[in-house]
C-alpha positions as a printed Julia matrix, in Angstrom:
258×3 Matrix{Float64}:
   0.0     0.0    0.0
   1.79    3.11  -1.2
   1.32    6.93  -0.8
  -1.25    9.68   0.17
  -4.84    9.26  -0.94
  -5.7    12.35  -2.9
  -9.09   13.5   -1.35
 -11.65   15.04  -3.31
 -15.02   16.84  -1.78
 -18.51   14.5   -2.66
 -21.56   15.38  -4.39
 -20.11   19.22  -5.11
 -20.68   20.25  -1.31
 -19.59   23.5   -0.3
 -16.17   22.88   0.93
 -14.06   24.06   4.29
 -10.46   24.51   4.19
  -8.4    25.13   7.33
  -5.67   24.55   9.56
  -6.81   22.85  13.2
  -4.91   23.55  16.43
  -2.81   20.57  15.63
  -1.74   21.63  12.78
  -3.78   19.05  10.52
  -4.57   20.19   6.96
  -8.55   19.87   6.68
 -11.5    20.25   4.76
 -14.55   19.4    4.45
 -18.38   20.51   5.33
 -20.21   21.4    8.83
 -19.4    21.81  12.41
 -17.32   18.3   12.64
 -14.44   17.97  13.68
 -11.58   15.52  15.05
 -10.18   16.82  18.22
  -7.31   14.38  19.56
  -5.94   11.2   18.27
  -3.49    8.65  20.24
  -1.51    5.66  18.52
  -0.74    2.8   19.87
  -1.63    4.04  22.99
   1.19    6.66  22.6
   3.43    4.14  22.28
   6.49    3.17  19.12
   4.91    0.28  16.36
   7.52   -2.06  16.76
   7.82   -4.63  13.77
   9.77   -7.72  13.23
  10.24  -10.48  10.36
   7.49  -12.61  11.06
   5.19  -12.07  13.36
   2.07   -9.54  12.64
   1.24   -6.35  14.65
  -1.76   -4.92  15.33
  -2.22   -1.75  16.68
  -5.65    1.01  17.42
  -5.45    4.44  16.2
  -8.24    6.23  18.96
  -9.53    9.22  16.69
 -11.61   11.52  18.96
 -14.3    12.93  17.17
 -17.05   15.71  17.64
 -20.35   17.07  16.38
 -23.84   18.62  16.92
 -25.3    15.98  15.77
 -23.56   13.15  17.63
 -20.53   10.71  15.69
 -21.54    8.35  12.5
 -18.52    6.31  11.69
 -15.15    6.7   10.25
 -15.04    6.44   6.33
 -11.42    6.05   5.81
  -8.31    5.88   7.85
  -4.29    5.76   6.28
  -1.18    5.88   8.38
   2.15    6.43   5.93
   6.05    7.22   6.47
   6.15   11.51   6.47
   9.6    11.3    4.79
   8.49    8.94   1.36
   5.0     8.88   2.11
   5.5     4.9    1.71
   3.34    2.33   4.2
   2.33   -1.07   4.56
  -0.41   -0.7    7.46
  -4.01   -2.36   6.41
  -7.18   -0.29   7.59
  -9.27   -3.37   9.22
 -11.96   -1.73   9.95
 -13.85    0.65  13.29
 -15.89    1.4   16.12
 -17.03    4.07  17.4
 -17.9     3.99  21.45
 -20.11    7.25  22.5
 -18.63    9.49  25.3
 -21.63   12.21  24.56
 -24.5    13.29  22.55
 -21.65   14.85  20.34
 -18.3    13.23  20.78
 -17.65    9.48  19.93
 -13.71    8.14  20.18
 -13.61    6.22  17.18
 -11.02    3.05  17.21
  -9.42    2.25  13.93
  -7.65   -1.37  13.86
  -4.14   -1.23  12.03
  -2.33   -4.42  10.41
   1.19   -5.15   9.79
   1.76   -8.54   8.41
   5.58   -8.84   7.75
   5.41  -10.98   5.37
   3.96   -8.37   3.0
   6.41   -5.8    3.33
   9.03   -6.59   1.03
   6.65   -6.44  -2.22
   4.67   -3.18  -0.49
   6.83   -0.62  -2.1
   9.95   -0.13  -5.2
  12.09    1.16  -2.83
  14.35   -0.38   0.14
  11.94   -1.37   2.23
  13.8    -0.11   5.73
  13.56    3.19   4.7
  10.0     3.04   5.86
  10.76    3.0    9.29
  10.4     6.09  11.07
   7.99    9.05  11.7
   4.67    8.1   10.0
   1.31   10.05  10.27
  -2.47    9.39  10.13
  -5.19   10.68   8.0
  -9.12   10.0    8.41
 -12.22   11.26   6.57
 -14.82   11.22   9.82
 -18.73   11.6    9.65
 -21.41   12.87  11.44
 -25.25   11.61  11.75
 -26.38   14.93   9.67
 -23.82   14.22   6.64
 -21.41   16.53   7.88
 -17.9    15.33   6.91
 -14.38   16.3    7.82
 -11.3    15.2    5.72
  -8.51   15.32   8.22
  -5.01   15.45   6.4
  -1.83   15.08   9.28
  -3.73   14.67  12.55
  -1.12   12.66  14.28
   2.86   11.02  14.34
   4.09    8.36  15.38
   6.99    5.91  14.94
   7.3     2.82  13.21
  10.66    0.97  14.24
  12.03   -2.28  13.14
  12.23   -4.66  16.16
  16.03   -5.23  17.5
  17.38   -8.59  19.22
  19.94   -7.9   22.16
  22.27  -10.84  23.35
  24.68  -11.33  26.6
  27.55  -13.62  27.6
  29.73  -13.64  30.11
  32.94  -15.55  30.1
  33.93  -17.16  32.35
  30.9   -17.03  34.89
  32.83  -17.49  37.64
  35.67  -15.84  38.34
  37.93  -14.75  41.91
  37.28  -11.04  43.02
  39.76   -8.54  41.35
  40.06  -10.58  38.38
  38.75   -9.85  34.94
  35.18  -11.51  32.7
  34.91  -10.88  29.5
  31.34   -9.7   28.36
  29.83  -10.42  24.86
  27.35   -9.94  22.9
  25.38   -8.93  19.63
  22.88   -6.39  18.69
  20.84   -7.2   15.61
  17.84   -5.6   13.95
  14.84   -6.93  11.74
  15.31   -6.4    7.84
  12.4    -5.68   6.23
  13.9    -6.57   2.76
  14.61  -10.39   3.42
  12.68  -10.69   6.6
  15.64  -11.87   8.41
  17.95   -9.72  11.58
  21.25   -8.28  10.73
  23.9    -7.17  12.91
  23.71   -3.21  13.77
  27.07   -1.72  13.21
  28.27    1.83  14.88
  26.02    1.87  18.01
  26.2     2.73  21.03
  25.33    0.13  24.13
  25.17    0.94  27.83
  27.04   -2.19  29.84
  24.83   -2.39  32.78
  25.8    -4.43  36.37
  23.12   -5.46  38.99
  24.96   -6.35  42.18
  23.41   -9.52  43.72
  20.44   -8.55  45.81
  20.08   -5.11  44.62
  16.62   -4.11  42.65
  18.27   -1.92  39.68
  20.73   -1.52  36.97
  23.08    0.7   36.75
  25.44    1.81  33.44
  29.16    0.96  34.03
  30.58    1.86  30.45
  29.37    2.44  27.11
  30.51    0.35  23.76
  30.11    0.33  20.35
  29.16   -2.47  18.21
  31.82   -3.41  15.74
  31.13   -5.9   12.56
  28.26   -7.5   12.56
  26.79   -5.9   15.39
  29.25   -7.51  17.98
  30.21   -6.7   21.19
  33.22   -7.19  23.81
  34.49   -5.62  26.55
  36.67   -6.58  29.6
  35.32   -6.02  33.32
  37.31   -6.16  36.58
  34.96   -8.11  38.92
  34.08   -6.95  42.53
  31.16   -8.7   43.58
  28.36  -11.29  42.15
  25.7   -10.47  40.03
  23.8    -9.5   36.57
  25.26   -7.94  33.75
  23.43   -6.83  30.6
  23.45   -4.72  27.28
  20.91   -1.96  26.78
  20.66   -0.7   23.22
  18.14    2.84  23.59
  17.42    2.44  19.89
  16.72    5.7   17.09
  14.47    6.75  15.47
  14.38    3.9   13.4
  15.01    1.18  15.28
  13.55    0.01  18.86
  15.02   -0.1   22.29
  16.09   -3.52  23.61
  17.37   -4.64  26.99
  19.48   -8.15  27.01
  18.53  -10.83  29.09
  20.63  -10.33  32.34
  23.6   -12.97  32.74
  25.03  -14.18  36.1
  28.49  -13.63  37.31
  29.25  -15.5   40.51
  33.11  -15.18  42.85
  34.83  -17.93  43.44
């Protein structure tokens, strides 16, 4: 599913044009209007290789004459205006007699991204925005251009190792490990080259984490680095992702003393 939906005003209705408070490009005719709209709950689509996402877009909606339906809802990358979200279909739950938040159900099934577009797929990822077309009981209609962003990441994989997991105080463990993140070309993950990763340590018995030194991945996405032990406990990578690509935390690996 590619691009923006060129929009075009029904049955020669007298036509609104306008800029809302958010900043939405709009038109369309009457007193309706769409007022707020959350993604995801406000939080990051996060999409892998295989398994498929679904996510609500809540669309907030408001008239006179009380909340129809929605009549069309696309989400697309702002950068390339490129997407592979499905529209699969509505409901609207009355808060009023004029305001109705309306849920829109969004698909990702990875296994359609690679033929979605005729570019590389990955560049995708990133700061998308929603459109909808809303409508009232008395045929008003309001065709909302830009009423929300949001990110769409591909999904990373984080690993730890420690070698050797025990070790006498004062000496030295070596700490591996490998970020990777999901291509969307070949549906596969791929080492993540040039990144930063926090090393993190939990002494035994405490309740938190804390960041001991940072490291970059090398080839492949690898990690290594060299820690003087002191006392027993966790250690784990945590990877705060970009813009493109989501935050992952390791699985936590023991280090005991001799």
């Amino acid at each position: 599913m590619r691009g923006r939906t060129a929009w075009a005003a029904a049955g020669g209705a007298a036509v609104l044009v306008l800029t809302t408070a958010t900043g939405a490009h709009a038109e369309g005719r009457g007193d309706i209007r769409v007022v707020k709209t959350v993604v995801n709950g406000g939080g990051n689509v996060i999409v892998g290789t295989s398994k498929t996402i679904r996510y609500p877009i809540d669309i907030t909606v408001k008239d006179d004459s009380g909340v129809k339906r929605l009549t069309h809802v696309s989400t697309f990358n702002m950068a390339n205006a490129y997407g592979f979200a499905t529209w699969d279909g509505s409901s609207c739950t009355k808060k009023s007699a004029t305001t109705s938040v309306c849920r829109a159900t969004m698909t990702v099934d990875p296994g359609w991204i690679p033929d979605s577009d005729d570019i590389d797929t990955n560049k995708v990822a990133g700061i998308w925005q929603v459109n909808a077309t809303v409508k009232a009981n008395d045929g008003d209609y309001w065709i909302s251009d830009h009423i929300a962003e949001y990110k769409v990441k591909r999904a990373a994989r984080l690993t730890t190792v420690i070698a050797p997991e025990k070790v006498a105080k004062g000496a030295k463990a070596t700490i591996t490990g490998k970020l990777s993140r999901a291509n969307w070309e070949d549906l596969k993950y791929h080492g993540f080259t040039g990144q930063q990763v926090r090393l993190q340590f939990r002494q035994k018995g405490a309740a938190h984490y804390s960041t001991v030194k940072t490291v970059t991945t090398g080839d492949a996405g690898k990690l290594t680095t060299k820690v003087a032990v002191t006392s027993a406990g966790n250690w784990r990578w945590y990877f705060p992702g970009t813009t493109t690509t989501s935050r992952k935390v390791s699985a936590g690996d023991t280090l005991n003393l001799k």
